[in-house]
C-alpha positions in Angstrom: 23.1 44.8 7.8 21.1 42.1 9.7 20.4 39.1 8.8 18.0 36.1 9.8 19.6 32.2 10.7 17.4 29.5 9.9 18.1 25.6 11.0 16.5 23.0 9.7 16.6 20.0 12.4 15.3 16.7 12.3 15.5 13.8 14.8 15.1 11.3 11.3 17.9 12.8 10.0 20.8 10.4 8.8 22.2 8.8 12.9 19.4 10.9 14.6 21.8 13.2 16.3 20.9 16.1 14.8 19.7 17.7 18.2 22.5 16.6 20.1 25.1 18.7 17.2 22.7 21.6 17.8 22.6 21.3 21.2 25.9 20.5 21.9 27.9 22.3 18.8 26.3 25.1 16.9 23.7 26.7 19.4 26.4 27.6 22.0 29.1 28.5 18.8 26.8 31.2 17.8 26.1 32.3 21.3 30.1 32.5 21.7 30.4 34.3 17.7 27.4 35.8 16.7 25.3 36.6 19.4 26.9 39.9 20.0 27.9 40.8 16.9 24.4 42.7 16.0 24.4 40.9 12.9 21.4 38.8 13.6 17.9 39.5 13.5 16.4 36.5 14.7 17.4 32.5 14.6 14.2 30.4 13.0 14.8 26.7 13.8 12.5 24.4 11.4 11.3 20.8 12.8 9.3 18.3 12.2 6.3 18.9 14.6 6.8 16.2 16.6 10.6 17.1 17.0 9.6 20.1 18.8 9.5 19.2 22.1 13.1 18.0 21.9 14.7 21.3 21.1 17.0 22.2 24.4 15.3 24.9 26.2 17.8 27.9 25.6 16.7 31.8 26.9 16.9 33.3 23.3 13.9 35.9 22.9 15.3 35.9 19.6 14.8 32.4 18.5 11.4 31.0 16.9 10.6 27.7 15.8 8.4 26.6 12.4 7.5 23.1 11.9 7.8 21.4 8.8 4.4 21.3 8.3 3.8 24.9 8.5 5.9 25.2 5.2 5.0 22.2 3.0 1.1 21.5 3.7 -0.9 20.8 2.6 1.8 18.3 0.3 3.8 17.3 3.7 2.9 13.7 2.4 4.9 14.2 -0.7 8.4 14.6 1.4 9.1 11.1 2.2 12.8 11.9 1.6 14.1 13.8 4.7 17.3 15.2 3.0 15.2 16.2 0.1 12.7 17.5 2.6 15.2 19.7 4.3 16.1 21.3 1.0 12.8 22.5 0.6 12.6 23.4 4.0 15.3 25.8 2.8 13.5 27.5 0.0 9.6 28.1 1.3 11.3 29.4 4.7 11.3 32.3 3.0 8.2 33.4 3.3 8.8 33.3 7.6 12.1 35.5 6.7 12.2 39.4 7.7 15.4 40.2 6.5 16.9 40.6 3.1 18.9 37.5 3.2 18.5 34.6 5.6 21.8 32.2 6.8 21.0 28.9 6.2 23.3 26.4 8.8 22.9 22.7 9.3 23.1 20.6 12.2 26.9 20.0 11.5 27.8 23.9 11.3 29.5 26.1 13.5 30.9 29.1 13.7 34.6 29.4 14.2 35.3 33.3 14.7 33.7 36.3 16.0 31.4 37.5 13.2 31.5 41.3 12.1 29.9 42.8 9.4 32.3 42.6 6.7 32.5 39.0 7.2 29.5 38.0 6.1 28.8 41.0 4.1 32.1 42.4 2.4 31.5 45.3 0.5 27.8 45.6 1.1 27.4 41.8 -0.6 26.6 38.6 1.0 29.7 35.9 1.4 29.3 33.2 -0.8 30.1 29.9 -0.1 32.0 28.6 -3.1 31.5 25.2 -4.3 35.3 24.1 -4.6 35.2 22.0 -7.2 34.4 22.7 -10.9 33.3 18.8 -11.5 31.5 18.3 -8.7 28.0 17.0 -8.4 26.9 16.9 -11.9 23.4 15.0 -11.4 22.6 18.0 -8.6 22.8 20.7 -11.5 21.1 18.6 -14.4 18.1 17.9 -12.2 17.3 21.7 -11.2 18.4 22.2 -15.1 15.2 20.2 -15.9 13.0 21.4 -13.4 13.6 25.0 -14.6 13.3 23.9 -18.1 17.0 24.6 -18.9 18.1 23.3 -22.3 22.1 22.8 -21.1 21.8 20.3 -17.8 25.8 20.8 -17.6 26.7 23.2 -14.2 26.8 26.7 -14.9 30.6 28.5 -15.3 32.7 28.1 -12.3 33.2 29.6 -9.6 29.8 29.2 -8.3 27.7 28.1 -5.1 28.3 25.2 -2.8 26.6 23.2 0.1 25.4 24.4 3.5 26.2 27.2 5.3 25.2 29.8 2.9 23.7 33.4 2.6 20.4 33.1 0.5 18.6 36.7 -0.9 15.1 36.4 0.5 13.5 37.9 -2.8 15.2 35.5 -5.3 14.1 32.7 -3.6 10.7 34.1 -3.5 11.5 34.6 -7.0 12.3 31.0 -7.7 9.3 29.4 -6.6 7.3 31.8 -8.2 8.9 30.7 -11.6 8.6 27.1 -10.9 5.1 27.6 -9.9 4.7 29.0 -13.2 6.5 26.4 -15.2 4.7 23.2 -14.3 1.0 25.0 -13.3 1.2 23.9 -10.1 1.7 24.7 -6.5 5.7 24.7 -6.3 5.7 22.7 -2.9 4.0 20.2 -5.3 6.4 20.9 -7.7 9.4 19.8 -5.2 7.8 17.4 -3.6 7.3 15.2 -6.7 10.7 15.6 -8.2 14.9 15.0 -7.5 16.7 19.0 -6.7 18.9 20.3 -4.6 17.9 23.7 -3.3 21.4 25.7 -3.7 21.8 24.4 -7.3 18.0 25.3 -8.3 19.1 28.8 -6.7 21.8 29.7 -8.3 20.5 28.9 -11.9 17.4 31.1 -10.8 19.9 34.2 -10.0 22.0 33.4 -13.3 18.4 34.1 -14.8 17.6 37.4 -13.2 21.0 38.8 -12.3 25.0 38.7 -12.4 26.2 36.9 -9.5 29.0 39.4 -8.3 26.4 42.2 -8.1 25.0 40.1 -4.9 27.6 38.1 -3.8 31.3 38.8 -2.7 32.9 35.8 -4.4 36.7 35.9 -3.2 37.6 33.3 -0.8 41.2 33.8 -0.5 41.4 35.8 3.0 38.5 34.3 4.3 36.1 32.3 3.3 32.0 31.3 4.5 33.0 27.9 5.8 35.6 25.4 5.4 34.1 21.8 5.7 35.8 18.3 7.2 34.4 15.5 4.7 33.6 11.5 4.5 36.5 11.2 2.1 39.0 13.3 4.7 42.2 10.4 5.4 42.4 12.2 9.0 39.1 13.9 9.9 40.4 15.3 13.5 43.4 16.4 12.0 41.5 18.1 9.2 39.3 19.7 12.4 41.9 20.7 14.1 43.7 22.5 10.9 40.8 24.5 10.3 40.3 25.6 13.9 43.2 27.2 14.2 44.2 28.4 10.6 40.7 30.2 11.6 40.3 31.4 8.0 36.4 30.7 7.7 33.3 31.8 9.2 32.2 28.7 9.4 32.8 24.9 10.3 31.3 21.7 9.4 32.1 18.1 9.7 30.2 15.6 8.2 27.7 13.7 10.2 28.6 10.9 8.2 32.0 10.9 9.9 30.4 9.7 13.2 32.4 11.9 15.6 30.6 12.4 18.7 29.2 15.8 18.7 31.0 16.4 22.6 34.3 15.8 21.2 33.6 18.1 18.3 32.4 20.7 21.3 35.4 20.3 23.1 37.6 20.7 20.3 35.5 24.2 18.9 36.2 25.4 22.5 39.8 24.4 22.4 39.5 22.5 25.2 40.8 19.0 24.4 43.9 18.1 22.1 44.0 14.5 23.0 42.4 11.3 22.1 39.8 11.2 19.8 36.4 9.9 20.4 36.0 9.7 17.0 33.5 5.9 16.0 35.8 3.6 14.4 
């Protein structure tokens, strides 16, 4: 089963080093995990269209780019917001998408093991990436509540999805902007460019409408699970990074860019290179 990676990117993004991660981080991770797994289709990286000349040249046939514009115009203007830009970035990439599903990674991702089929798709499903806290993020599910004209703003039962990296079905997204399109009469880039969302909780209120969650997604994170993140409130964020490299239990990594660890010393770590100091901003 093949499946399409998209990255949205963005030199305006929180400390602007969004390239450097990619660059430095994730790209050569999924050379080193994913490339030769034959699980990948193609790799769309999504920019701003003036970002585009500082994407690192990298010899990938496989690898396109789409600029922002290309997905939100002609309401571009409405996206003042770059993080809530870059949700939405998520959701009308769909209609670029070949595949069935499509593997959404940030800038902060990486990929920790070599990928094989059944790591991404156990069973024939796709991996979800569990949110891992039933109490988490309440404003994120009442604001998609509204916009889907959900009378219960409260999150949906637990377990349920997370935050970046996860695998998105191409047709329920398509889906999902086709109901909010017919909701508020109006084009559904309007739609998310004049209102507060988040793109995974929007989703997964969508699918609870049109299907049971375990007939698409593999929801049992207990040998493995999608990705295992390093956050702002971590007490010993190299520490934490180190733990998860070698307990190895995830697909995925991501620390925080909020953490302000430079990117190299994340890169040298991922390669298991360095064990010593920290380069870590105070």
């Amino acid at each position: 089963m093949k499946t399409t990676i998209v990255i949205p990117i963005s030199s305006q993004a929180r400390d602007g080093l969004d390239f450097r991660r990619f660059e430095k981080v994730l790209y050569p991770s999924l050379l080193r995990h994913v490339r030769g797994s034959g699980l990948i289709h193609d790799v769309i990286i999504v920019c701003p269209a003036g970002d585009r000349r500082k994407i690192p040249h990298v010899p990938e046939p496989l690898m396109r780019v789409v600029t922002d514009q290309d997905l939100l115009d002609p309401f571009t203007n409405l996206y003042t917001d770059s993080w809530l830009r870059q949700q939405a970035l998520k959701l009308f990439i769909h209609a670029r998408v070949a595949t069935d599903t499509y593997l959404v990674l940030d800038a902060d991702c990486f990929a920790v093991k070599d990928l094989r089929e059944p790591d991404l798709f156990p069973e024939g499903k796709a991996r979800l990436g569990l949110e891992e806290s039933e109490v988490a993020h309440f404003e994120w599910w009442a604001q998609s509540s509204e916009l889907l004209e959900r009378e219960d703003t409260s999150p949906p039962e637990w377990p349920y999805i997370g935050v970046t990296p996860q695998i998105l079905y191409t047709r329920i997204v398509a889906g999902l902007l086709t109901e909010l399109e017919n909701i508020h009469q109006m084009d559904p880039k309007e739609v998310l460019g004049k209102n507060k969302f988040t793109e995974f909780t929007l989703y997964w209120l969508y699918l609870l409408r049109t299907t049971r969650p375990e007939e698409l997604y593999y929801m049992d994170n207990t040998r493995l699970s999608l990705s295992k993140a390093v956050w702002a409130t971590s007490q010993s964020p190299i520490t934490d990074l180190k733990k998860l490299l070698v307990e190895g239990r995830t697909c995925f990594g991501l620390v925080q860019s909020i953490l302000g660890i430079d990117p190299e010393y994340i890169a040298e770590l991922v390669e298991g290179k360095r064990h010593g100091t920290s380069k870590a901003k105070p």
